[in-house]
N, C-alpha and C positions, 0 to 999 in steps of 0.2 A: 504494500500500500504506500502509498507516496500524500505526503502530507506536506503543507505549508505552515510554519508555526511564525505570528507576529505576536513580537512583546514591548513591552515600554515599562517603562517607572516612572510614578511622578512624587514628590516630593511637596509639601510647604513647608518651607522653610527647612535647610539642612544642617542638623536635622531639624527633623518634627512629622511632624503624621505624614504616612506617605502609603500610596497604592503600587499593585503591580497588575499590569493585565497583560493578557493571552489571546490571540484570536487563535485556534486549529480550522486547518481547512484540508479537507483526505476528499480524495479523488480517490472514489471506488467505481465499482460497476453499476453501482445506481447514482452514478452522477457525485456531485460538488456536496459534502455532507460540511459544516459549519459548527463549531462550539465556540462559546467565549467564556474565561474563567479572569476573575478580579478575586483583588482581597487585600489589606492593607494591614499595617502596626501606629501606632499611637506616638511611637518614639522611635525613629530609624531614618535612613539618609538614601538618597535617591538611588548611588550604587548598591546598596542590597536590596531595595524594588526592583532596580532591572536585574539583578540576579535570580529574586524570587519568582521574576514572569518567565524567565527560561528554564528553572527548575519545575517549577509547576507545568509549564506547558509539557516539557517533556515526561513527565511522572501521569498525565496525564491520559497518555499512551498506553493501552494494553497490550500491543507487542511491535514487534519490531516494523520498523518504517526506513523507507527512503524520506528525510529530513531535511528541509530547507528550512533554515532560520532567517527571519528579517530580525533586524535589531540597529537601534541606531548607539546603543553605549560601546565607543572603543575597548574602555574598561574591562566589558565582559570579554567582547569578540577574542581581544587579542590578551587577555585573562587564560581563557581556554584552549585558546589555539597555539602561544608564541611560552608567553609568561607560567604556566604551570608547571611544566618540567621540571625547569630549574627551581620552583619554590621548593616541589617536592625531593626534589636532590638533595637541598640543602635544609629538608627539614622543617620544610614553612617558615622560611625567613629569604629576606630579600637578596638583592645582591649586593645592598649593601647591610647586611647581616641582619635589619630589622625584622621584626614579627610580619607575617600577611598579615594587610586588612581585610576583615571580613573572610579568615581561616571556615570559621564557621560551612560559612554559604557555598565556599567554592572548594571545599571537600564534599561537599553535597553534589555538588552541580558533578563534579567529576566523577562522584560515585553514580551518576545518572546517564550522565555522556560514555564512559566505559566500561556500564555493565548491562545496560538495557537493550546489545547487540542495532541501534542504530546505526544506518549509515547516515552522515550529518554534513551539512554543504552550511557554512556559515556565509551570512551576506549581511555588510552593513549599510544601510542604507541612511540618508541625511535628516533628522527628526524635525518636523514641521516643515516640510518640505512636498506636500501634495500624494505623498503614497499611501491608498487610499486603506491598506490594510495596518500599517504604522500610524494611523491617524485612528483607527478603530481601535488599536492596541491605548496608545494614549488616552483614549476616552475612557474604556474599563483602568485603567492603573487610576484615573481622577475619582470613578465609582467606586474603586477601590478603598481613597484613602477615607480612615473612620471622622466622624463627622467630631 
């Protein structure tokens, strides 16, 4: 099955209450199937909402998929893709020997991305920029955050 997952994070005030949304879109044999998943913290900063909307999107998955992510946070993209090797090398600390931020989230995410047998095509795309599923993603992460 081949799915599109859009995510976003929004924030007021960093921190302070902040959302995270999901759109999923699978293309099966009966056509274009559609979910949206939001949900937010009271106290949290806009990089662990967009972490949250790609962990959830993906957990959100009953089994294995061909995976395109939209996402407009560098942070995460190249978190996951460039940056986690070496935190994990060297023990979750930086390269310049500090602690990760937000170890939490992105042992999560990695425990999601290498054991949930996806194949995964990351793509960042420009946030508030007219894409029309990144603009849907940002709406649930504002639904998101608690009032």
């Amino acid at each position: 099955m081949k799915v599109v997952l859009y995510t976003d994070g929004a924030c007021k005030g960093n921190p302070g209450p902040g959302g995270w949304g999901a759109l999923l879109q699978a293309t099966t044999d009966n056509g274009l199937t559609e979910r949206e998943l939001c949900g937010g913290e009271r106290e949290t900063t806009n990089n662990r909402m967009e972490m949250m909307a790609v962990i959830e999107g993906l957990s959100a998955l009953t089994r294995s998929c061909e995976v395109t992510i939209y996402l407009d946070s560098k942070y995460v993209m190249q978190g996951i893709t460039e940056w986690i090797s070496g935190w994990k090398a060297r023990g979750w600390k930086t390269a310049a020997k500090q602690p990760v931020k937000n170890v939490d989230l992105w042992q999560r995410l990695d425990a999601v991305v290498s054991t949930a047998g996806h194949t995964i095509q990351w793509q960042w795309v420009k946030g508030h920029a007219g894409n029309a599923g990144n603009e849907r993603a940002d709406g649930l992460a504002n639904k998101g955050i608690p009032a």
